[in-house]
C-alpha positions as CSV (number, residue, x, y, z in Angstrom):
1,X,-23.1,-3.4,-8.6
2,X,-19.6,-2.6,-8.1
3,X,-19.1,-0.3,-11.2
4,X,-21.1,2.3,-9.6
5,X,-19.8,1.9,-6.3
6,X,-17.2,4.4,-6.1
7,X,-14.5,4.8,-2.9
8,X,-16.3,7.0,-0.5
9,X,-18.8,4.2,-0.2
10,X,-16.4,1.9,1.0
11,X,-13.4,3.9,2.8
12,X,-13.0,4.3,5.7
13,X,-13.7,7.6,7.5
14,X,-11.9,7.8,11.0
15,X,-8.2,9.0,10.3
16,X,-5.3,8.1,12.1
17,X,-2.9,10.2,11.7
18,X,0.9,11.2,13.3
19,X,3.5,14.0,12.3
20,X,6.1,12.9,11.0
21,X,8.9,13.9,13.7
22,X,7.3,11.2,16.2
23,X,9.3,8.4,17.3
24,X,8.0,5.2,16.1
25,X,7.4,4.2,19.1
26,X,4.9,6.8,19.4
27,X,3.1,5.2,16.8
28,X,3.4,2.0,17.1
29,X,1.6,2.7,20.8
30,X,-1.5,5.1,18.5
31,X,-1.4,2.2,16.5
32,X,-2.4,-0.5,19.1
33,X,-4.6,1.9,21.1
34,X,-6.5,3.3,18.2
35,X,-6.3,-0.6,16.7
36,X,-5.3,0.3,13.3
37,X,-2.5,-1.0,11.2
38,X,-1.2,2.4,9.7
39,X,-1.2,6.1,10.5
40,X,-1.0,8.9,7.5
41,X,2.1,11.0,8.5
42,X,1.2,14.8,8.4
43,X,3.7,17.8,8.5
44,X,1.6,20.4,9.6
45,X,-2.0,19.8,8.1
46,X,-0.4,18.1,4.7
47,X,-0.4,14.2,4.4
48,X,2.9,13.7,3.3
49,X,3.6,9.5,3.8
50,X,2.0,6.2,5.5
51,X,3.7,4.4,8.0
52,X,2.6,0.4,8.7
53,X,3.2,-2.3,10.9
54,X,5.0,-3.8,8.0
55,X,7.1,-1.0,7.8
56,X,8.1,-1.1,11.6
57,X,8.9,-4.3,11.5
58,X,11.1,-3.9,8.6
59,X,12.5,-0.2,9.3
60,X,12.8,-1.0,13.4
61,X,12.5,-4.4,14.7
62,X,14.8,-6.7,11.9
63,X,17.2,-4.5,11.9
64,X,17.1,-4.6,15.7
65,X,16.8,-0.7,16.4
66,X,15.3,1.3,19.1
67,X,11.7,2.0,18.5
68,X,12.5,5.4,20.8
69,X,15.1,6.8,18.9
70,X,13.9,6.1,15.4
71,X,11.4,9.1,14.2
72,X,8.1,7.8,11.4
73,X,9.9,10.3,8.7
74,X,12.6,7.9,8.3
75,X,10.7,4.3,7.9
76,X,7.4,5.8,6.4
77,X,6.3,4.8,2.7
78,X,6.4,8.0,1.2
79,X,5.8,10.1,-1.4
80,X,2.1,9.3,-0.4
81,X,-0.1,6.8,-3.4
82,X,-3.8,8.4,-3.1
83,X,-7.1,7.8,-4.1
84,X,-9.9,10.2,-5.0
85,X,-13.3,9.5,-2.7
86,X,-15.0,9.9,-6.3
87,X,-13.2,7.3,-8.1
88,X,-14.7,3.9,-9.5
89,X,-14.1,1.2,-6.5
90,X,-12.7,-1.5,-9.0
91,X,-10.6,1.4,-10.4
92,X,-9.5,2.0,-6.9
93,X,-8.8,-2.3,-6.0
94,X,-6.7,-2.6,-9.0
95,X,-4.3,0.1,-8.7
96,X,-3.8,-0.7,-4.9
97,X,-3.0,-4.2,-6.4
98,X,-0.9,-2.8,-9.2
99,X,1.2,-0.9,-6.4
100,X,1.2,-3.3,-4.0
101,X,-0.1,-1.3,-1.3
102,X,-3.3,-2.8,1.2
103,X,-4.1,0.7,2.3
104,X,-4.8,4.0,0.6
105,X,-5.2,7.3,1.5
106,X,-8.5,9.2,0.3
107,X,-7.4,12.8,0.1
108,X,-10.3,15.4,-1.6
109,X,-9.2,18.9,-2.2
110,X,-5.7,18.3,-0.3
111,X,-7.2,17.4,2.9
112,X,-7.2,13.9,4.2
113,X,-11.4,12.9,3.6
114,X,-10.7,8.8,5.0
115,X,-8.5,5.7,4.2
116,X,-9.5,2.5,1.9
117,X,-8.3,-1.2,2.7
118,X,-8.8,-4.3,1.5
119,X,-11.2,-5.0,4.5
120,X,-12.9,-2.1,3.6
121,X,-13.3,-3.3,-0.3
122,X,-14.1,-7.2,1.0
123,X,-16.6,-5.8,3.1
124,X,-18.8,-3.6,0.5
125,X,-17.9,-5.5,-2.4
126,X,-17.2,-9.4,-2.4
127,X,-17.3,-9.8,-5.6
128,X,-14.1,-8.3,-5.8
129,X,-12.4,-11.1,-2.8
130,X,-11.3,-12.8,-5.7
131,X,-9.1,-10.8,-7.2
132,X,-7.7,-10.0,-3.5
133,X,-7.3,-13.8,-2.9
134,X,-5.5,-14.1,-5.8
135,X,-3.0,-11.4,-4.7
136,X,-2.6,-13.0,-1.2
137,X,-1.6,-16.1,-2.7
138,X,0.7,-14.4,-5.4
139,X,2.3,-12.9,-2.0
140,X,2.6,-16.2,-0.1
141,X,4.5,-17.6,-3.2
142,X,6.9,-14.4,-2.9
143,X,9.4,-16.0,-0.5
144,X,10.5,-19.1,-2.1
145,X,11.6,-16.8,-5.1
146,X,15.1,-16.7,-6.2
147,X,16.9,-13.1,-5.5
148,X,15.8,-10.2,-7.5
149,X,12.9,-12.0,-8.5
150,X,9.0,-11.3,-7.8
151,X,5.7,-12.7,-8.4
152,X,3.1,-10.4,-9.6
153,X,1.7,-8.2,-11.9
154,X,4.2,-7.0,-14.6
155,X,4.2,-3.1,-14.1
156,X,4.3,-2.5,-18.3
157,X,2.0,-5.0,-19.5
158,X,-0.1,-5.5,-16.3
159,X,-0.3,-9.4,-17.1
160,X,0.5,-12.4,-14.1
161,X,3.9,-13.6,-14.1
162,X,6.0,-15.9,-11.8
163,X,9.0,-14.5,-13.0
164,X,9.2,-10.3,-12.4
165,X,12.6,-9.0,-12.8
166,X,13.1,-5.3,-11.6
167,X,14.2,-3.3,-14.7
168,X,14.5,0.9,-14.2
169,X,12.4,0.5,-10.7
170,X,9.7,-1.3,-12.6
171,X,9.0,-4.9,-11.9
172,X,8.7,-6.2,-15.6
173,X,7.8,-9.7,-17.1
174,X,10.2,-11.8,-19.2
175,X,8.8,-10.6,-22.7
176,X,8.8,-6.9,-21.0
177,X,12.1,-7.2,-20.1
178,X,14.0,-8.4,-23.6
179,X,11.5,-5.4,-25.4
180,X,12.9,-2.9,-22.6
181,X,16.7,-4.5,-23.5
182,X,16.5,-4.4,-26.7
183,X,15.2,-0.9,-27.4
């Protein structure tokens, strides 16, 4: 059922959104009143980066900086990762695995059409909770790693490994890595 499924069946439609010279703080409080966990950062009418929970946490609060005096342009994830409404859903789930990212922007014809989580996938597709499962776990393991190491989906070859190893901003697998050293 899910081949034919495609992302505007599953995204979703209402759009939060914030420019990109508001503080943080600005949308961290859109964020709990509109209860998402992201807002697509616009300058002007162009969606030009995402900015998360995740990446207030990271950007303001561990690095113990006002929420008021830091603006979205400088924490967001940007340039902007986005999906076509017309493209295959398990497409869709396994390059937001690939990247990493739980959210994606559906943009059609330059403008902003909805957004596609992994609720969103879970929800019209379960068939596909496995493979998001799998990544939650492969993200639990990520903190007992040793330093400059990962746990994922090698970047080149796209195959499971414990051991990544970041190689020319790619995270890379051991037999990735020695063809990538020895070319």
């Amino acid at each position: 059922m899910t081949e034919q499924m495609r992302v505007k069946d599953a995204m979703t439609r209402r759009i939060a959104t914030i420019g990109e010279n508001s503080t943080v703080q600005n949308a961290a409080g859109l964020m709990k009143k509109w209860r998402v966990g992201s807002l697509i950062v616009i300058r002007g009418k162009n969606p030009v980066g995402i900015i998360t929970e995740s990446d207030i946490i990271k950007g303001v609060v561990s690095r113990d900086l006002s929420a008021a005096n830091v603006e979205v342009k400088e924490i967001m994830a940007s340039p902007l990762k986005f999906l076509s409404p017309e493209e295959n859903l398990n497409d869709a789930s396994r390059k937001m695995i690939t990247s990493r990212i739980r959210r994606m922007p559906v943009i059609s014809k330059g403008e902003i059409v909805g957004i596609l989580t992994h609720t969103d996938i879970v929800r019209v597709a379960p068939s596909l909770i496995d493979i998001l499962s799998e990544r939650a776990k492969m993200r639990e393991s990520e903190p007992q790693l040793e330093i400059g190491h990962s746990v994922g989906l090698c970047e080149s070859c796209n195959n499971y490994s414990e051991r990544l190893t970041s190689v020319d901003d790619e995270w890379v697998c051991e037999d990735c890595n020695q063809e990538k050293t020895t070319e």
